[in-house]
N, CA, C and O atoms as a Maestro MAE file, in Angstrom:
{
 s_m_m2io_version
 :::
 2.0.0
}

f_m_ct {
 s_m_title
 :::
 protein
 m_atom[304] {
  # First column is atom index #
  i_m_mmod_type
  r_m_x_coord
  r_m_y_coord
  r_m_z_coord
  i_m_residue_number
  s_m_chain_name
  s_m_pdb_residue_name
  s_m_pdb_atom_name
  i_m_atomic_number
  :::
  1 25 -19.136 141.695 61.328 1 A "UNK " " N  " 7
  2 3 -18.552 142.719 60.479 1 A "UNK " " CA " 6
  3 2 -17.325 142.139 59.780 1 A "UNK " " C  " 6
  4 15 -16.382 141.774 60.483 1 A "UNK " " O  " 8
  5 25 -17.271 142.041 58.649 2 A "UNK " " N  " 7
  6 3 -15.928 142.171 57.820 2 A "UNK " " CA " 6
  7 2 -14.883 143.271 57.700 2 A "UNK " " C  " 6
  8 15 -15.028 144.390 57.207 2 A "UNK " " O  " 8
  9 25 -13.835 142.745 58.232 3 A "UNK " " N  " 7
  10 3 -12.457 143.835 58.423 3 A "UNK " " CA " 6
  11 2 -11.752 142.615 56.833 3 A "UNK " " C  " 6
  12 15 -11.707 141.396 56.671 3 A "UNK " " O  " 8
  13 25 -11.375 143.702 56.071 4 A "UNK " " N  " 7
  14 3 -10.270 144.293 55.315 4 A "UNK " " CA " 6
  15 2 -8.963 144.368 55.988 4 A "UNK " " C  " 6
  16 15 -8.579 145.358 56.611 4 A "UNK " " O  " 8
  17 25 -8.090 142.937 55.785 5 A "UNK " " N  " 7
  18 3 -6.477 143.208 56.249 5 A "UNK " " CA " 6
  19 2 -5.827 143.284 55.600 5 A "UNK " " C  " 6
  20 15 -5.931 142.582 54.593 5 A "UNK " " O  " 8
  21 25 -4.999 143.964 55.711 6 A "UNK " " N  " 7
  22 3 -4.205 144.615 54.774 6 A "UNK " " CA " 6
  23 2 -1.934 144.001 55.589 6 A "UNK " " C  " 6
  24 15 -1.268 144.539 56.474 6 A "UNK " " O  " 8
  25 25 -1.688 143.091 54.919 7 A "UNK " " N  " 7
  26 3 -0.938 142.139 54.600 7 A "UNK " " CA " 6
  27 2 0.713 143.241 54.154 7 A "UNK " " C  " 6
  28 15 1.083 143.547 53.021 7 A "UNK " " O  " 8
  29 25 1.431 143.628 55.575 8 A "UNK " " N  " 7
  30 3 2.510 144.331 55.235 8 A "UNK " " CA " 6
  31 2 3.469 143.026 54.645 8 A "UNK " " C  " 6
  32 15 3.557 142.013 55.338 8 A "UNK " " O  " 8
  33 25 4.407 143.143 52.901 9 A "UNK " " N  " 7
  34 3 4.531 142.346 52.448 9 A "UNK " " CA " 6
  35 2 6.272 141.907 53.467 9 A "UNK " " C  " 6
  36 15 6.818 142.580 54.341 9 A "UNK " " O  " 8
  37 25 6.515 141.139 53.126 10 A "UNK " " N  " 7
  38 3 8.116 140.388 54.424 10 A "UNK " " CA " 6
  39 2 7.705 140.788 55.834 10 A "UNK " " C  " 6
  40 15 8.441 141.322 56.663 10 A "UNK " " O  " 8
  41 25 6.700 140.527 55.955 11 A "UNK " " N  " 7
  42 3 6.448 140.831 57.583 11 A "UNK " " CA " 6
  43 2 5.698 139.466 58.091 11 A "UNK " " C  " 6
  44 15 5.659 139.126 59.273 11 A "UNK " " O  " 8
  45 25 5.006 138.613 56.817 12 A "UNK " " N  " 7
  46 3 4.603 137.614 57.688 12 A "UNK " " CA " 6
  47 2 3.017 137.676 58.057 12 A "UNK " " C  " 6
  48 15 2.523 138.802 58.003 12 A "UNK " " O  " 8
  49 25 2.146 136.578 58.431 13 A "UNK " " N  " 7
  50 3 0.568 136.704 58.729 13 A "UNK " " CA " 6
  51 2 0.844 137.583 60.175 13 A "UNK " " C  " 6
  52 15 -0.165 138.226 60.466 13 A "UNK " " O  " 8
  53 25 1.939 137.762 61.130 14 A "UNK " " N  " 7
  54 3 1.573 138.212 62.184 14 A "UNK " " CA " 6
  55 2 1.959 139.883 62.085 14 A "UNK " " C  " 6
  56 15 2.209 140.564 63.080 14 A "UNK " " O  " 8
  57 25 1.956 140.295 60.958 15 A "UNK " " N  " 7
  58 3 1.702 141.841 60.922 15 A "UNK " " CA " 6
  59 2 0.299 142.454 60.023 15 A "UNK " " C  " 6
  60 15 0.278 143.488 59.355 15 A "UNK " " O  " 8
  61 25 -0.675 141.618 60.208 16 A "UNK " " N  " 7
  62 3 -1.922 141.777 59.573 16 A "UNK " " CA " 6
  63 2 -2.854 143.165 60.344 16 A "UNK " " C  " 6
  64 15 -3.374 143.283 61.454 16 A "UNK " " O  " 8
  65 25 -2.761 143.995 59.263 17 A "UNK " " N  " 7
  66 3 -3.243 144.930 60.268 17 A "UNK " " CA " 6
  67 2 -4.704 145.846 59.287 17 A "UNK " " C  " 6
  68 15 -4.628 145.896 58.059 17 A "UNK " " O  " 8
  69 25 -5.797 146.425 59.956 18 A "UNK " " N  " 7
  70 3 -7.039 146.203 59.692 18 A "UNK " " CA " 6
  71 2 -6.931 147.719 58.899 18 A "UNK " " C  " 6
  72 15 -6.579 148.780 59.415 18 A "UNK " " O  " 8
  73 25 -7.375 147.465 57.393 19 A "UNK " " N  " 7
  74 3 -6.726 148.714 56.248 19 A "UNK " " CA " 6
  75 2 -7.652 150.217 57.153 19 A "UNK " " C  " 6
  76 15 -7.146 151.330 57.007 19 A "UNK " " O  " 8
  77 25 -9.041 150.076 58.080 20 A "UNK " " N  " 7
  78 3 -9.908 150.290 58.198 20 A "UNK " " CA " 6
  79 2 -9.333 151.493 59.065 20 A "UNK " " C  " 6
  80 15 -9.844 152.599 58.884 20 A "UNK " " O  " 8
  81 25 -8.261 151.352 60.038 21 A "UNK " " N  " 7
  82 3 -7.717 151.615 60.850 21 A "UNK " " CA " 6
  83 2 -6.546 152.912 60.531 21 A "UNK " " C  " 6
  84 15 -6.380 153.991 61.099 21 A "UNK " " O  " 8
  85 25 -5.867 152.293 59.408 22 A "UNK " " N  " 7
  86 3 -5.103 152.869 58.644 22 A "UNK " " CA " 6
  87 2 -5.561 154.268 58.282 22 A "UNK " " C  " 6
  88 15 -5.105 155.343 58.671 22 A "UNK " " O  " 8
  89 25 -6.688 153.987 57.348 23 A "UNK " " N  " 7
  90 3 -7.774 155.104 56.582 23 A "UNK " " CA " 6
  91 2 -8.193 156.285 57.571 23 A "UNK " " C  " 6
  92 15 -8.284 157.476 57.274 23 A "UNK " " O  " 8
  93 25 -8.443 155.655 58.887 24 A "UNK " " N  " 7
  94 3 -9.259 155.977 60.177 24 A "UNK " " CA " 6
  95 2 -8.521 157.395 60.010 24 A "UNK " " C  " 6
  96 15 -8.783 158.476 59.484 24 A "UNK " " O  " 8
  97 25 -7.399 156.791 60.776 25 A "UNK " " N  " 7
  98 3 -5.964 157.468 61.249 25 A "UNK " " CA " 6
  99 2 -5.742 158.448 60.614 25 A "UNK " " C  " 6
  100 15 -5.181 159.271 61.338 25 A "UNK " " O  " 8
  101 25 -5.860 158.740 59.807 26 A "UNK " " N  " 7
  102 3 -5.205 159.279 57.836 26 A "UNK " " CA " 6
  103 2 -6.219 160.642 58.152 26 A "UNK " " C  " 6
  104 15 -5.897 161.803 58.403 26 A "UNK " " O  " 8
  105 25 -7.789 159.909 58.016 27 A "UNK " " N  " 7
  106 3 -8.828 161.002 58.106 27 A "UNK " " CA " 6
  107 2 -8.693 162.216 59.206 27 A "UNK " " C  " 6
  108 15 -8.484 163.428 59.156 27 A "UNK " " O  " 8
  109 25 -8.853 161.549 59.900 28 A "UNK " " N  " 7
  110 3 -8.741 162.194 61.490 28 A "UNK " " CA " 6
  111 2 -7.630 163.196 61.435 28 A "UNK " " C  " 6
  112 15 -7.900 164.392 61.533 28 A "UNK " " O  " 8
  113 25 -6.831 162.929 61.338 29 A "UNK " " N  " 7
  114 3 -5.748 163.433 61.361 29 A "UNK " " CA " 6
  115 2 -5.540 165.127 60.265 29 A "UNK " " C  " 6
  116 15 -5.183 166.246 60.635 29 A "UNK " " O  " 8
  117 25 -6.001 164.554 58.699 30 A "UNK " " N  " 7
  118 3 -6.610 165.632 57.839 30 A "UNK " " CA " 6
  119 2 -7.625 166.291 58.549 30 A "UNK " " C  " 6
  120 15 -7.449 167.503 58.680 30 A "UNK " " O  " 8
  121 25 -8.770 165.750 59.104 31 A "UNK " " N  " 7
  122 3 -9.616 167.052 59.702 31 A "UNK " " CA " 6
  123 2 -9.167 167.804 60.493 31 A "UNK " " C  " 6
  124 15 -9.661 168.922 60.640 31 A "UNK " " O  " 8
  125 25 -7.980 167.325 61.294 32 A "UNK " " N  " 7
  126 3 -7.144 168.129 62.408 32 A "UNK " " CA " 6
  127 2 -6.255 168.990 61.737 32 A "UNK " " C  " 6
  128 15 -5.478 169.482 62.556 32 A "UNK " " O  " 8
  129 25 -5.993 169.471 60.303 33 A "UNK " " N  " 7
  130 3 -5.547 170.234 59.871 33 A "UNK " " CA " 6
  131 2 -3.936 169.937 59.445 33 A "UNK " " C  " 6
  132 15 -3.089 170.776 59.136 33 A "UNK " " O  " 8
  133 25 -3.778 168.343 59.535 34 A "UNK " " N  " 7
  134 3 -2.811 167.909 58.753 34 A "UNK " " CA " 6
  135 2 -2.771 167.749 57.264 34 A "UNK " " C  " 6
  136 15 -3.779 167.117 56.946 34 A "UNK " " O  " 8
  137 25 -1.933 168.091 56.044 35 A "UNK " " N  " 7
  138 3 -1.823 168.127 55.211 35 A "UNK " " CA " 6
  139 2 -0.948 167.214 54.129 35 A "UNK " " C  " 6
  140 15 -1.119 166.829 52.973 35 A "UNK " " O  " 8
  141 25 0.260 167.058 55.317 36 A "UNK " " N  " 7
  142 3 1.390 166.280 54.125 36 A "UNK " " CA " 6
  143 2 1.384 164.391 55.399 36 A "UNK " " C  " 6
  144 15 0.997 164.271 56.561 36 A "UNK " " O  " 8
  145 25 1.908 163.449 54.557 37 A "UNK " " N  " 7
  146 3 1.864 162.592 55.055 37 A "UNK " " CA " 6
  147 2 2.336 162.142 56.274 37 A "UNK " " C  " 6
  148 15 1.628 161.486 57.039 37 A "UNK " " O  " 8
  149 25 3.451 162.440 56.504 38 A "UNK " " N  " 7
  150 3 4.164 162.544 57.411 38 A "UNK " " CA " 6
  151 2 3.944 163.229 58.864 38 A "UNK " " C  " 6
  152 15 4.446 162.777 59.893 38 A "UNK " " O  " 8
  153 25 3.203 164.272 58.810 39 A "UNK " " N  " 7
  154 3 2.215 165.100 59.296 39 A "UNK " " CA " 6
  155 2 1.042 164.111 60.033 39 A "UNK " " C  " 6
  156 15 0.981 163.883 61.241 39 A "UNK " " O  " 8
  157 25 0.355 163.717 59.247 40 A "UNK " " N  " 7
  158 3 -0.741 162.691 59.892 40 A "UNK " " CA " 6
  159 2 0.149 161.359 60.276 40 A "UNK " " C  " 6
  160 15 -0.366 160.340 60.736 40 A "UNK " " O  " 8
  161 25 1.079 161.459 60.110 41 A "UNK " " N  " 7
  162 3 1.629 159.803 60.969 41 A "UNK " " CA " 6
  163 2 1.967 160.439 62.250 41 A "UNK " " C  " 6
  164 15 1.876 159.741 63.260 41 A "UNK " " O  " 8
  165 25 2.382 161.785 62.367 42 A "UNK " " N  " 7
  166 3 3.137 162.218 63.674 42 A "UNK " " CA " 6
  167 2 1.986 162.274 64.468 42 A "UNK " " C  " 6
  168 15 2.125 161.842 65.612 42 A "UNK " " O  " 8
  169 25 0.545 162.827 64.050 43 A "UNK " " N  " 7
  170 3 -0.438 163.362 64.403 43 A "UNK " " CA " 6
  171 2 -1.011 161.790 65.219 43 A "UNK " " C  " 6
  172 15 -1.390 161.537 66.362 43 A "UNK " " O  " 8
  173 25 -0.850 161.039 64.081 44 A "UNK " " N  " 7
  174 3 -0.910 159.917 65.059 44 A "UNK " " CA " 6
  175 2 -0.501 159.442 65.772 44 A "UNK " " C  " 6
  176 15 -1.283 159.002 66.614 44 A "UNK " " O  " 8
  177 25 1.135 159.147 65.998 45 A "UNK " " N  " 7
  178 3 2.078 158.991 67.041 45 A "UNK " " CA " 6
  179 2 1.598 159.978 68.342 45 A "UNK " " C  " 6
  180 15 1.930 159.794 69.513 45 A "UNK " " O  " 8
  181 25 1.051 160.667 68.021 46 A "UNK " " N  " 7
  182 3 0.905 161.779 69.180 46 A "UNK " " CA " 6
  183 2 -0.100 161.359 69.430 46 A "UNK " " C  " 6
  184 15 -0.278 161.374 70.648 46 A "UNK " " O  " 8
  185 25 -0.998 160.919 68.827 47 A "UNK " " N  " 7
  186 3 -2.554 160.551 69.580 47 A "UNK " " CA " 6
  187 2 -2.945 159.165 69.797 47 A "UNK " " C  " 6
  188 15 -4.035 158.640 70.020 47 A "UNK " " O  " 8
  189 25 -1.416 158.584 69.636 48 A "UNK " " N  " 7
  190 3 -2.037 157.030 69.694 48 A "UNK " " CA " 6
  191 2 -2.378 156.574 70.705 48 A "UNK " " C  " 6
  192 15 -2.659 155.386 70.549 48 A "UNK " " O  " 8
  193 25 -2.546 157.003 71.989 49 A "UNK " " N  " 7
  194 3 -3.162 156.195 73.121 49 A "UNK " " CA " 6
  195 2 -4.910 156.385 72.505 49 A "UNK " " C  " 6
  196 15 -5.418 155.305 72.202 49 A "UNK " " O  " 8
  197 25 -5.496 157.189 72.379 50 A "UNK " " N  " 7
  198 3 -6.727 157.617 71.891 50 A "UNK " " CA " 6
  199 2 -7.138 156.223 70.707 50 A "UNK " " C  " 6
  200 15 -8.067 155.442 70.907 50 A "UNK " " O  " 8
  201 25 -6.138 156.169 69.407 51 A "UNK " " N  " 7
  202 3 -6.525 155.376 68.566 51 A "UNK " " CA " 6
  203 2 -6.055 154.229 68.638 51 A "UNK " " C  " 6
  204 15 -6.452 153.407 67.812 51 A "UNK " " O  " 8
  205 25 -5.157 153.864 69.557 52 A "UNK " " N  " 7
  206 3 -5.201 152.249 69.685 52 A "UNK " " CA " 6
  207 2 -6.206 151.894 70.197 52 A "UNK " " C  " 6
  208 15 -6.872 151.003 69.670 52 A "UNK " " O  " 8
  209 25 -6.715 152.682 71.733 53 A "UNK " " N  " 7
  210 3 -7.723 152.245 71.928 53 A "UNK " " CA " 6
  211 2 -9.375 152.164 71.237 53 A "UNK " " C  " 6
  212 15 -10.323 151.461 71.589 53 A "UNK " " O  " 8
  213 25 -9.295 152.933 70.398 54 A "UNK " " N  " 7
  214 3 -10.859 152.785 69.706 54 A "UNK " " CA " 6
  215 2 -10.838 152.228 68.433 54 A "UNK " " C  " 6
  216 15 -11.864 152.146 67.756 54 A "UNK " " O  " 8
  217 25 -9.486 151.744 67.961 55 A "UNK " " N  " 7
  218 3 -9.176 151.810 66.729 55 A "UNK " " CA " 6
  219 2 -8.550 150.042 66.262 55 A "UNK " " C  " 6
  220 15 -7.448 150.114 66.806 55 A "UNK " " O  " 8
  221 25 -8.577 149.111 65.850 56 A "UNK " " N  " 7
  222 3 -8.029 147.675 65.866 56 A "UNK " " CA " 6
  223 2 -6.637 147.760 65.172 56 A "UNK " " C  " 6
  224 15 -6.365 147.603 63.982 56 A "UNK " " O  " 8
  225 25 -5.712 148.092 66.378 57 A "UNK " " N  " 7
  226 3 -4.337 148.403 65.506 57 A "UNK " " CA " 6
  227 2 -3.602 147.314 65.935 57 A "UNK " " C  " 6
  228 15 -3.745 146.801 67.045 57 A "UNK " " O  " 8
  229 25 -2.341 146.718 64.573 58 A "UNK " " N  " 7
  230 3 -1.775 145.508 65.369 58 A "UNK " " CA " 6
  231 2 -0.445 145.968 66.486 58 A "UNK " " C  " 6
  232 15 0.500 146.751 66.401 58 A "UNK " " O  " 8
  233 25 -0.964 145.004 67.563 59 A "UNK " " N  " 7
  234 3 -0.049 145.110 68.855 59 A "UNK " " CA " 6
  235 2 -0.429 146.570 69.713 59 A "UNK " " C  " 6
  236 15 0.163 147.113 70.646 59 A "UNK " " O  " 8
  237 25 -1.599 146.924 69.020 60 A "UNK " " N  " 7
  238 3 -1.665 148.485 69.861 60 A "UNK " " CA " 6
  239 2 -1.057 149.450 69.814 60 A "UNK " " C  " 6
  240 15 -1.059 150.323 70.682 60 A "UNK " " O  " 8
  241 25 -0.158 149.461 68.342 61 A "UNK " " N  " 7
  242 3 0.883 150.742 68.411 61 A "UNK " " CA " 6
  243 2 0.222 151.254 67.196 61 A "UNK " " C  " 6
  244 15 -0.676 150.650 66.610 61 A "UNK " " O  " 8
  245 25 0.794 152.599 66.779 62 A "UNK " " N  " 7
  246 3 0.446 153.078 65.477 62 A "UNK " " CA " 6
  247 2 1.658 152.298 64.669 62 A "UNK " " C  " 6
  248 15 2.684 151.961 65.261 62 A "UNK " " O  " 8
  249 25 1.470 152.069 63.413 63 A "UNK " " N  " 7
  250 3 2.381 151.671 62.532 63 A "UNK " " CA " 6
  251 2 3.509 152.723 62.102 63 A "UNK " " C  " 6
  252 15 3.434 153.924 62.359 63 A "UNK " " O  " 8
  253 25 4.829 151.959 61.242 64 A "UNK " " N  " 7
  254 3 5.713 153.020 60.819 64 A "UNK " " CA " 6
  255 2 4.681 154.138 59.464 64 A "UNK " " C  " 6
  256 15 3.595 153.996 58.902 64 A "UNK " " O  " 8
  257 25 5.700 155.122 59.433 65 A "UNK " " N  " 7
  258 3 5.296 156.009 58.625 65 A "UNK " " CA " 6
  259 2 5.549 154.845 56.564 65 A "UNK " " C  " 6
  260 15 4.682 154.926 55.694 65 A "UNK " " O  " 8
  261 25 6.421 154.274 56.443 66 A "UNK " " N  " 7
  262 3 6.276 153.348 55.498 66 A "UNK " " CA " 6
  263 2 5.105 152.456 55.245 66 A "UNK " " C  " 6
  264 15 4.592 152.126 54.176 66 A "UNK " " O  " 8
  265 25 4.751 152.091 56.680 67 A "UNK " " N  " 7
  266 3 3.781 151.098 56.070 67 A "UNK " " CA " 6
  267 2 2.657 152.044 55.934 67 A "UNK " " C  " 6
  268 15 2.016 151.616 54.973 67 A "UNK " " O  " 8
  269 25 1.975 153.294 56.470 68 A "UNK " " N  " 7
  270 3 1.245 154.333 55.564 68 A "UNK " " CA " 6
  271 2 1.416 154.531 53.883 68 A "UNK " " C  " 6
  272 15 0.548 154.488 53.011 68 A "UNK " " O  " 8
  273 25 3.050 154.790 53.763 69 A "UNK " " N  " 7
  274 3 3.251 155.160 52.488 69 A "UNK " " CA " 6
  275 2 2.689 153.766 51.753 69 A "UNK " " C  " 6
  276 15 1.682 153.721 51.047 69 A "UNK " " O  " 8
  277 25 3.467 152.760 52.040 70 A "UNK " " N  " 7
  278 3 2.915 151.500 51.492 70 A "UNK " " CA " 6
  279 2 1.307 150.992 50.753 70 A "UNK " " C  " 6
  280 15 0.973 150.696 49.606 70 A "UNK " " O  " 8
  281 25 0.552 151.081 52.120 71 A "UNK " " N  " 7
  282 3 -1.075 151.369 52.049 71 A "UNK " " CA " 6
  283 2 -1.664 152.319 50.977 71 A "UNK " " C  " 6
  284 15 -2.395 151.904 50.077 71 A "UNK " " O  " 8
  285 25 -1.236 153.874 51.148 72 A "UNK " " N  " 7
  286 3 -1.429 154.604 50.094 72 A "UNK " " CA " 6
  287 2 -0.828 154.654 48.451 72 A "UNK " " C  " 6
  288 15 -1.104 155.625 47.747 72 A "UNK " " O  " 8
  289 25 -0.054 153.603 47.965 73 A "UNK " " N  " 7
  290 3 0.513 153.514 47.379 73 A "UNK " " CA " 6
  291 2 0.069 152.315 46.388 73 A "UNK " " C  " 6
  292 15 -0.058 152.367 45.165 73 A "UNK " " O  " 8
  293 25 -0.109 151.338 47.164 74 A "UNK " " N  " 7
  294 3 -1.374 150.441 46.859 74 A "UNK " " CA " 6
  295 2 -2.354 150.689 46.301 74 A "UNK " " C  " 6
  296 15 -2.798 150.306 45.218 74 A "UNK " " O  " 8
  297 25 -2.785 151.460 47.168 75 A "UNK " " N  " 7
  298 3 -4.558 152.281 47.059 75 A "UNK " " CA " 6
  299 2 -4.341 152.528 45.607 75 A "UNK " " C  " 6
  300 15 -4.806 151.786 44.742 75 A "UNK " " O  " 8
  301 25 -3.595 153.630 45.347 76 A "UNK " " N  " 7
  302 3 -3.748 154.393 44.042 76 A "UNK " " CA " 6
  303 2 -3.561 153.640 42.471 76 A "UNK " " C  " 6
  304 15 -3.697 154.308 41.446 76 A "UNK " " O  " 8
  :::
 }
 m_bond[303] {
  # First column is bond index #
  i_m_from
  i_m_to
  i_m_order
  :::
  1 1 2 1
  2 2 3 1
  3 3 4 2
  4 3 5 1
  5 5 6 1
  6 6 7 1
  7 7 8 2
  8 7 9 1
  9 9 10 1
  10 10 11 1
  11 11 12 2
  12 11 13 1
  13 13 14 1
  14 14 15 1
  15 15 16 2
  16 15 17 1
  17 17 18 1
  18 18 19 1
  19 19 20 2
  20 19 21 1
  21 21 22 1
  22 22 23 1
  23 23 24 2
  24 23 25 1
  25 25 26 1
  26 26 27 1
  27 27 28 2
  28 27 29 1
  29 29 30 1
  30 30 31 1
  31 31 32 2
  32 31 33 1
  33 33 34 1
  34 34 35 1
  35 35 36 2
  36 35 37 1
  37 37 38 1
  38 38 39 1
  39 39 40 2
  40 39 41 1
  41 41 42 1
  42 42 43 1
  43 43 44 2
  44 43 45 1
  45 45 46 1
  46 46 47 1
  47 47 48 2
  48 47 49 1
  49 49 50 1
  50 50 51 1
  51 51 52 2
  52 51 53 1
  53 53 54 1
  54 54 55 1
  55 55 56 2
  56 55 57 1
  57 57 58 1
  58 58 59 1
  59 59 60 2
  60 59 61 1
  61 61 62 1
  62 62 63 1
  63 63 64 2
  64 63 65 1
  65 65 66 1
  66 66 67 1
  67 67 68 2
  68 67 69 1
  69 69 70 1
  70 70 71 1
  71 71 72 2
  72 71 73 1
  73 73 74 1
  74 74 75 1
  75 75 76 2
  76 75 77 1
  77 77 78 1
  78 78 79 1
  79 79 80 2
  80 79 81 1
  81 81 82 1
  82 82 83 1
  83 83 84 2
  84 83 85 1
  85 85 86 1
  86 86 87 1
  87 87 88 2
  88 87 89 1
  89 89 90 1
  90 90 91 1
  91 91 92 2
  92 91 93 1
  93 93 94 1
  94 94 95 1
  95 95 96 2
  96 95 97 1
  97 97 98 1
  98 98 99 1
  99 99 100 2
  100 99 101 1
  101 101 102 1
  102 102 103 1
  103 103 104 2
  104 103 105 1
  105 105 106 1
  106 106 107 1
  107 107 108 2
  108 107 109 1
  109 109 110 1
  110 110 111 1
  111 111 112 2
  112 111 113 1
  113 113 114 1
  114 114 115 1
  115 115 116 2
  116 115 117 1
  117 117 118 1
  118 118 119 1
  119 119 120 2
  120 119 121 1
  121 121 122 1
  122 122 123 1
  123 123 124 2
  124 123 125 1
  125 125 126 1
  126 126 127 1
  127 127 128 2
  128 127 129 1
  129 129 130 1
  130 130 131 1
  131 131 132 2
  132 131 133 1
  133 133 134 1
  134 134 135 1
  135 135 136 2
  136 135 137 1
  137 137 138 1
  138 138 139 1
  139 139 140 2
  140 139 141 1
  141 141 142 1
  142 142 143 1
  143 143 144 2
  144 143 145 1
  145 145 146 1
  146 146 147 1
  147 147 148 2
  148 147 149 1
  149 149 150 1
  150 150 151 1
  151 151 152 2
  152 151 153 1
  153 153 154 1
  154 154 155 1
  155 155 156 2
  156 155 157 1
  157 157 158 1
  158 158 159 1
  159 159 160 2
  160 159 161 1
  161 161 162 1
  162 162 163 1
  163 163 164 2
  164 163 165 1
  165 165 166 1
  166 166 167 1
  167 167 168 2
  168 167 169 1
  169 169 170 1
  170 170 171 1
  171 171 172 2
  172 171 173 1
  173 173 174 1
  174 174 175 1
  175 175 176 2
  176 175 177 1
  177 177 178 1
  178 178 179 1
  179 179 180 2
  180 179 181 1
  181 181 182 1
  182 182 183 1
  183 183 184 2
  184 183 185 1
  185 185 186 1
  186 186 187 1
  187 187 188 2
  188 187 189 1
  189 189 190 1
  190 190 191 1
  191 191 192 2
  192 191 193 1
  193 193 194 1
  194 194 195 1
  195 195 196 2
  196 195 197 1
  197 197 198 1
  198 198 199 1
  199 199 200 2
  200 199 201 1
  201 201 202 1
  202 202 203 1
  203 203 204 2
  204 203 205 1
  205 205 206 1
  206 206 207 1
  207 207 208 2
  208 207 209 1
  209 209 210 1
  210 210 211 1
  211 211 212 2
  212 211 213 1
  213 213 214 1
  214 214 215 1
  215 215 216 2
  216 215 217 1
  217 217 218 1
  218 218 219 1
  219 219 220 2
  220 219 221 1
  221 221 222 1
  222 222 223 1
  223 223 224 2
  224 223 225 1
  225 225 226 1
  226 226 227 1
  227 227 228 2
  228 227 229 1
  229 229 230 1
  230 230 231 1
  231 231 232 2
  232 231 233 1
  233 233 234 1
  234 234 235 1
  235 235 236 2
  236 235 237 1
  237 237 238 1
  238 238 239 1
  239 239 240 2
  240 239 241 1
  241 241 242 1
  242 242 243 1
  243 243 244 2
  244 243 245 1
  245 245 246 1
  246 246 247 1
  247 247 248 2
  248 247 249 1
  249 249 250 1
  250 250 251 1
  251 251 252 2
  252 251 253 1
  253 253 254 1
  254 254 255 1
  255 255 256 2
  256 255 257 1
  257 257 258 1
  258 258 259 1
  259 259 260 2
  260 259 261 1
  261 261 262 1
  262 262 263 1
  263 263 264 2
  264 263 265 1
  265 265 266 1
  266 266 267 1
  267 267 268 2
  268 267 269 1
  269 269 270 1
  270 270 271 1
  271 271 272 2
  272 271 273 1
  273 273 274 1
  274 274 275 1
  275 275 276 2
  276 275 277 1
  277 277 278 1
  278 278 279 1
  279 279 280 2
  280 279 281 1
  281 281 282 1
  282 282 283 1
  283 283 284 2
  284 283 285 1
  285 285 286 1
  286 286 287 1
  287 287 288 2
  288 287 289 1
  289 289 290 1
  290 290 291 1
  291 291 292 2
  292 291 293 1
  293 293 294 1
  294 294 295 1
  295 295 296 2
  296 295 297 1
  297 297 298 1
  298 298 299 1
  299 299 300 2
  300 299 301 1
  301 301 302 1
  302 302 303 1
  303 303 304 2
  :::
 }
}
């Protein structure tokens, strides 16, 4: 399978983290009835034992709420 990394910029190859994961997070989080961004990062902070583990996050944590904004910001 090909993973999509997505390259937080002054952080270096060792914050390479899988965009796939990111998106995951984002979704999940909207079906749970989150709406604003910030919202689905908490949603994740709160559920991150669940999505580190099923999910290829770097170091096993959820990321900051920036590097979301970052990702989505990109995207568009």
């Amino acid at each position: 399978m090909c993973w999509l990394q997505y390259l937080i910029p002054g952080a270096g190859t060792a914050a390479d983290i899988p965009i796939q994961s990111l998106l995951a997070a984002l979704i999940l989080a909207a079906i749970n009835g989150q709406a604003s961004l910030r919202g689905m990062w908490l949603w994740a902070r709160a559920h991150s034992d669940w999505l580190t583990r099923h999910l290829p996050f770097h170091r096993n944590r959820i990321p900051a709420l920036e590097t979301f904004r970052t990702l989505l910001c990109r995207l568009d």
